[in-house]
C-alpha positions in Angstrom: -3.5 -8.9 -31.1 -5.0 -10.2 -28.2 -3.4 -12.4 -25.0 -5.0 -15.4 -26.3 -2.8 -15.1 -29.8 0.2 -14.3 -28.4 0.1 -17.3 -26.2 -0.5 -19.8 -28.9 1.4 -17.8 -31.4 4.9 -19.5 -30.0 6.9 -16.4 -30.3 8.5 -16.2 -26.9 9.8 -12.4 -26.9 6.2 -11.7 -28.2 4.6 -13.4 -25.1 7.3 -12.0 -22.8 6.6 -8.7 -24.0 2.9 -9.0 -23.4 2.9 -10.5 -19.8 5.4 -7.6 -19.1 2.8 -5.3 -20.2 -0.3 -6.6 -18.7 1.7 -6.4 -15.4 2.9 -3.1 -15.4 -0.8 -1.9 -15.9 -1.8 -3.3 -12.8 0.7 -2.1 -10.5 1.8 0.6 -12.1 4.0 3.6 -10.9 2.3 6.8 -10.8 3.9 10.2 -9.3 3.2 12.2 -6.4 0.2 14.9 -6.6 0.7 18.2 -4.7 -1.7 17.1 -2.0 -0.3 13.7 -1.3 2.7 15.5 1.4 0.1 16.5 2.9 -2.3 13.1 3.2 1.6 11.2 4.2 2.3 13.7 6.8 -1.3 12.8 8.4 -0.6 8.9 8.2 2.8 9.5 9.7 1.3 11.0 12.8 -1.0 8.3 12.9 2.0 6.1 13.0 3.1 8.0 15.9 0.5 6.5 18.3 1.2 2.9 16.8 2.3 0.0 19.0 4.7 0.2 16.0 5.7 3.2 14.0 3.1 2.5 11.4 -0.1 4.5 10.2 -2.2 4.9 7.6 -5.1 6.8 6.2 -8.0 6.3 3.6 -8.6 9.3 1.3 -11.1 10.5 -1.3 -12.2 13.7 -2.5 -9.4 15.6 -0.5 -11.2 14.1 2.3 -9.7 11.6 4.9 -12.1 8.9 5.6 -10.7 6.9 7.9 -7.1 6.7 10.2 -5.3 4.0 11.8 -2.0 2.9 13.3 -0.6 -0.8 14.2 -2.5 -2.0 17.1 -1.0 -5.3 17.2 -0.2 -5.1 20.7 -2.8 -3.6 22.2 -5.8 -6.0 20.4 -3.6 -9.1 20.6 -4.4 -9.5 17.1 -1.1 -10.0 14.8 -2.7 -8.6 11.5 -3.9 -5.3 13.2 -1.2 -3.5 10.8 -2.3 0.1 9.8 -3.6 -1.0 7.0 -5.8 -3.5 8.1 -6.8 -1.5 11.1 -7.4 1.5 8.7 -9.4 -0.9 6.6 -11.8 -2.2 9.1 -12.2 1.4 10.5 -13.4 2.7 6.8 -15.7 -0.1 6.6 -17.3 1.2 9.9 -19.1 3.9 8.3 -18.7 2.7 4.6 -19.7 0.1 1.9 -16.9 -2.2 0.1 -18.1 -0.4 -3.1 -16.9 2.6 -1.9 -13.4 1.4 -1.8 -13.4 2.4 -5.3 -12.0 6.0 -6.3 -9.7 6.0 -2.9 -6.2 6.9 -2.3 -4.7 4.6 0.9 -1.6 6.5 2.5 0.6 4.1 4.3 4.0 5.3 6.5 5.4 1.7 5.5 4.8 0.1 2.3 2.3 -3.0 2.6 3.4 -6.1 3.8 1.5 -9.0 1.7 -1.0 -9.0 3.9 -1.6 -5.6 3.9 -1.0 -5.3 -0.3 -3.2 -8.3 -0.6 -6.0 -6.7 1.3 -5.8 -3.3 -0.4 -6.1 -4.9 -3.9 -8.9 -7.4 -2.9 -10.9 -3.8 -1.5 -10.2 -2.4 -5.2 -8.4 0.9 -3.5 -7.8 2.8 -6.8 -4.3 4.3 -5.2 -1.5 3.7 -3.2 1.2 6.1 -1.9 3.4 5.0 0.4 6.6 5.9 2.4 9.6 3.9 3.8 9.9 0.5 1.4 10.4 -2.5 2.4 13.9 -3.0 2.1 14.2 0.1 4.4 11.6 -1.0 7.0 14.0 -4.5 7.0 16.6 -2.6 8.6 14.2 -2.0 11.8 11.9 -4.8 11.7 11.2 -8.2 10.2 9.6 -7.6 6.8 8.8 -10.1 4.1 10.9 -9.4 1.5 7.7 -8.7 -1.2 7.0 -5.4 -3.0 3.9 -4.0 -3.3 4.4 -3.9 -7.0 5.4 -7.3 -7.1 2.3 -8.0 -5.9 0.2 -6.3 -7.8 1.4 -7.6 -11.0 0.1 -10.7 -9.6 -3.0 -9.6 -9.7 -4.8 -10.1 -12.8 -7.6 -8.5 -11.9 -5.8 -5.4 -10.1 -5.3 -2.2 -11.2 -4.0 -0.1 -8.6 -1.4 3.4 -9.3 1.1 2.9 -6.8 3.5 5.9 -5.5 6.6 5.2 -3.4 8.9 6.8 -1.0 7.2 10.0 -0.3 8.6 11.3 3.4 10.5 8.0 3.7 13.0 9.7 6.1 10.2 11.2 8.3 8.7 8.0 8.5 12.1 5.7 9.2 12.9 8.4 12.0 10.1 7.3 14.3 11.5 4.1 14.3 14.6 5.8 16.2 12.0 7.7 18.3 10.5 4.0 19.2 13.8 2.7 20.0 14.6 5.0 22.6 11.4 4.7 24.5 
């Protein structure tokens, strides 16, 4: 049974259950592999150098593509987040296309800007550290999940893994403090 059905069908738990459905396929959860440690541990020293403690990395084929921190200070530019930054560095020496099949390592999960951009690029993968509501406790964060974004993306359908080295990442926000 298709969408279409269940809509006009007028059984609510039936529609319910197939919106439900259709959303956890886009953002769904996916675990850790062996090699992402290693890929977080990179965007957390990338985070390091950040105007904020934030980094990130783009990743395919065991291979990092492209790295960047928060540079929101330094370019005067307010949406020069890792991600964005590590975005427009990939597209340096990269097609859009080639977006697809890639795993983006972020020290903070995305911000909507940042979760907005990596679904409209069609990364296949996200893994990410501190969430949001732990980020909150350091900085101003807009209080939107990356999965809840996701799932309201139709068109999306990106694995998303969460809270790998969350502590190492939260600590450089204690680092940052004391500077």
């Amino acid at each position: 049974m298709d969408r279409r059905t269940l809509l006009t069908g007028g059984s609510t738990f039936l529609v319910a259950a197939a919106l439900t459905q259709d959303a956890q396929a886009r953002g769904r959860s996916v675990p850790v592999t062996p090699d992402d440690s290693r890929f977080m541990k990179i965007a957390i020293d990338q985070a390091k150098d950040g105007d904020f403690p934030f980094g990130a990395i783009i990743v395919r084929d065991d291979k990092v593509l492209a790295l960047g921190n928060n540079a929101t200070k330094r370019s005067h530019d307010p949406t020069a987040h890792a991600t964005m930054v590590v975005i427009r560095a990939f597209l340096e020496g990269h097609d859009p296309e080639d977006f697809k099949a890639t795993t983006i390592y972020t020290s903070g999960e995305p911000c909507p800007m940042c979760m907005g951009a990596i679904i409209w690029c069609g990364i296949q993968r996200l893994v990410y550290g501190a969430s949001i509501d732990q980020l909150s406790s350091k900085v101003d964060q807009i209080d939107v999940n990356a999965h809840r974004i996701a799932n309201s993306a139709p068109f999306a359908n990106i694995g998303i893994s969460s809270g790998l080295l969350a502590a190492d990442a939260m600590r450089l926000f204690d680092k940052a403090e004391k500077k």
